[in-house]
N, C-alpha and C positions, 0 to 999 in steps of 0.2 A: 900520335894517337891519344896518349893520356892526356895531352892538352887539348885538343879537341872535345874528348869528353868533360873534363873538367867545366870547359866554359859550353856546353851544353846543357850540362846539369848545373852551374852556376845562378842563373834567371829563376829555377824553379819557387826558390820561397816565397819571391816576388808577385807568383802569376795573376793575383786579384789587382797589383798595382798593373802591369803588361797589359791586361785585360784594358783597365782604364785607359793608359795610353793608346792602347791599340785603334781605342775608338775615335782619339784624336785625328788622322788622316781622315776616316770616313768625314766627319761634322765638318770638317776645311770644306772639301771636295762637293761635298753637297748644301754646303752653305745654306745651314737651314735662317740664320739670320746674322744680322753683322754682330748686334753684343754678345750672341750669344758663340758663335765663329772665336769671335775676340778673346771669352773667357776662355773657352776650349783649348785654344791656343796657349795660352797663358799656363793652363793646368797641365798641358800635355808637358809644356819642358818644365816645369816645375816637381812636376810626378817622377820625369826622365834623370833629372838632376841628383832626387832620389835613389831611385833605385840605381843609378852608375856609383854615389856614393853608398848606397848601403853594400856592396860588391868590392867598393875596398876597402871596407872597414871589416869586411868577412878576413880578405887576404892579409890587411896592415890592424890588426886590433886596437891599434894604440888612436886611430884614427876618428872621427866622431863618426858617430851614427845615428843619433836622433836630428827627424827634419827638417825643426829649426837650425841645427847647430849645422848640419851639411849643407843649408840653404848661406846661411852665411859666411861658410869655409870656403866652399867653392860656386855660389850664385855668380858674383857678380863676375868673377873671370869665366865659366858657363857661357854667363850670356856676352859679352865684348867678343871670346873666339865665337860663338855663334855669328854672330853679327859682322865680325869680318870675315866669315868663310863664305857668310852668304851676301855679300858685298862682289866676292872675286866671283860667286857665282852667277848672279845677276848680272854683272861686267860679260861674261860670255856668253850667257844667256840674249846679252843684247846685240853682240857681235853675231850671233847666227841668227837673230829677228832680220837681221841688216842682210842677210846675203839668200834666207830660205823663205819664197812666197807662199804656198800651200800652206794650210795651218796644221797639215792633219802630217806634213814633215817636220812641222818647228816643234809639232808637240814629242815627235818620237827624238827627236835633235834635242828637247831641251829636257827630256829624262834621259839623253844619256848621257848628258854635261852633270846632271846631280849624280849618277851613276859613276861617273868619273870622280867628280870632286868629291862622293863618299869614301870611294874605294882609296884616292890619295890623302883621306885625313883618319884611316882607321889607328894610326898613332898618337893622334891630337887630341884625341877627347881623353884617354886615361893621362897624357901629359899634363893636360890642363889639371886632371884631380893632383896629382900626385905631384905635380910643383906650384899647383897656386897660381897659375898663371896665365897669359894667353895667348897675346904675339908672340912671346918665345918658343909657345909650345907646339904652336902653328910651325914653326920654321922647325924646331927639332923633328915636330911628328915626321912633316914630308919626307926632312932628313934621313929620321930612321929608316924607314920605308923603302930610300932609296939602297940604301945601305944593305939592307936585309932582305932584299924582294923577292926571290927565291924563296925565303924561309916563312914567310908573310901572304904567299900565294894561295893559300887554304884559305885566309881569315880574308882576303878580298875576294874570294869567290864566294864567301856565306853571306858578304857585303852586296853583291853584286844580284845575290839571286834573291836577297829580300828587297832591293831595287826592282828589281823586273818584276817579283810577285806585286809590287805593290803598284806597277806601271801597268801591269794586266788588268786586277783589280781596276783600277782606277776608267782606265781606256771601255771595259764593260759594261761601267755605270755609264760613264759620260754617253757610252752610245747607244743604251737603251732604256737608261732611266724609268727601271721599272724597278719592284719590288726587292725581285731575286737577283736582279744586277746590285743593288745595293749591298744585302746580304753578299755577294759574290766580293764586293769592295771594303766591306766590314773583316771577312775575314781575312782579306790580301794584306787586312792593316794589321791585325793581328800578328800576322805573320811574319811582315816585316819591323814590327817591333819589336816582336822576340828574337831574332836573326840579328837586329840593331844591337841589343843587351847583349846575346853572345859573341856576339864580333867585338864590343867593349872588353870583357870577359878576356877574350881571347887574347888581344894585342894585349891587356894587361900582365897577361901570366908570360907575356913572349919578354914582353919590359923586362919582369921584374927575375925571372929564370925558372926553371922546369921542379926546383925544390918546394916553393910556393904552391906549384900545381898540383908537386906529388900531396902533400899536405890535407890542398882543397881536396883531390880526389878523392883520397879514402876518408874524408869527413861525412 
C-alpha cells in the first residue's frame, strides 16, 4: 500500500509536463499532419525521458536532473531499448496481420500485443535509467518480472488499464470522428500517461526496496 501510494503521488510535480505528453497519443491518432505528427512524436519521448528521469533523481539525489543533462545520461539508451522493444513488437504485430482478416480484430489483436509487451517491460524502462543501458536492461527487466510476478501484479494491472483507457479512447475517435470523441481520446491519453509515469514510479521503488518509498512517501 505505501508503494502504491508513493508512485501515485510520485508524477504530481510533473502534471504540466504529463499534460504535454498526454496530448502526444491524441496528435499520433488524429494525424493532423505528417511534420507536424513527426515533431509530436519527437517531443512526446523527449518530455517522457524527462520526466522518468526527473523521478529518479527525486529517489537517487546524486543523479542529474536538468534536461540537458538527463537527455544525455540516459537519451540515447531511451531510445536503442525503445527501438528494439518496438521492433519485437512490430514482429508480432505482423505475425497476427498474417493469420487475422477483419481489421476491426487485427485492431483489438494488435492493442493487446502492445498491452502485453507493456505489461512484460514495466521493469525495463527504470533499468534502462538506473544502469545506462539497454539490451541488457531488456533481458534483466523480463527477468525481474519473471522472477517477482506475484509481487509485480498491482504495477501491471495500472499498466494494463492505462492500455485499455487509451484503446477505448482511441477506438471512440477512430469511429466517430467528431468533436467529443476527440476530447473522449485526449483524455484517455492523458490518462494513460499518467498511469505510464506511475507504473515507472512503481517498478522503480519495487527495484530499488520499500526504504526509498518509505522516504519518498512522507516527502
Amino acid at each position: 500500500m505505501l508503494k502504491l501510494k508513493a508512485a501515485l503521488i510520485a508524477p504530481y510535480p510533473y502534471w504540466p509536463l504529463i499534460v504535454a505528453v498526454g496530448v502526444g497519443p491524441t496528435i499520433l491518432v488524429a494525424g493532423v499532419s505528417r511534420d507536424f505528427v513527426a515533431l509530436a512524436a519527437v517531443a512526446t519521448v523527449l518530455l517522457k525521458i524527462f520526466i522518468f528521469g526527473q523521478i529518479l533523481s527525486l529517489v537517487l539525489p546524486d543523479r542529474v536532473s536538468t534536461f540537458g543533462g538527463i537527455l544525455r545520461e540516459y537519451g540515447a539508451c531511451y531510445f536503442v531499448a525503445g527501438i528494439l522493444v518496438g521492433v519485437f513488437t512490430f514482429a508480432l504485430l505482423a505475425v497476427i496481420s498474417s493469420v487475422t482478416s477483419p481489421q476491426l480484430a487485427y485492431r483489438w489483436f494488435s492493442w493487446g500485443v502492445r498491452g502485453l509487451v507493456a505489461a512484460l517491460t514495466i521493469y525495463v524502462w527504470p533499468l534502462v535509467f538506473l544502469n545506462r543501458s539497454s539490451f541488457t536492461s531488456i533481458l534483466a527487466g523480463v527477468t525481474v518480472l519473471m522472477r517477482n510476478l506475484l509481487s509485480s501484479l498491482w504495477i501491471v494491472g495500472i499498466v494494463l488499464i492505462g492500455q485499455a483507457v487509451l484503446t477505448v479512447g482511441q477506438l471512440v475517435y477512430l469511429d466517430q470522428r467528431s468533436g467529443w470523441s476527440f476530447g473522449v481520446m485526449l483524455l484517455a491519453g492523458l490518462v494513460y500517461i499518467y498511469l505510464a509515469t506511475v507504473s515507472f514510479a512503481a517498478a522503480l521503488y519495487n527495484l530499488l526496496g520499500v526504504r526509498v518509498v518509505e522516504s519518498t512517501a512522507e516527502a
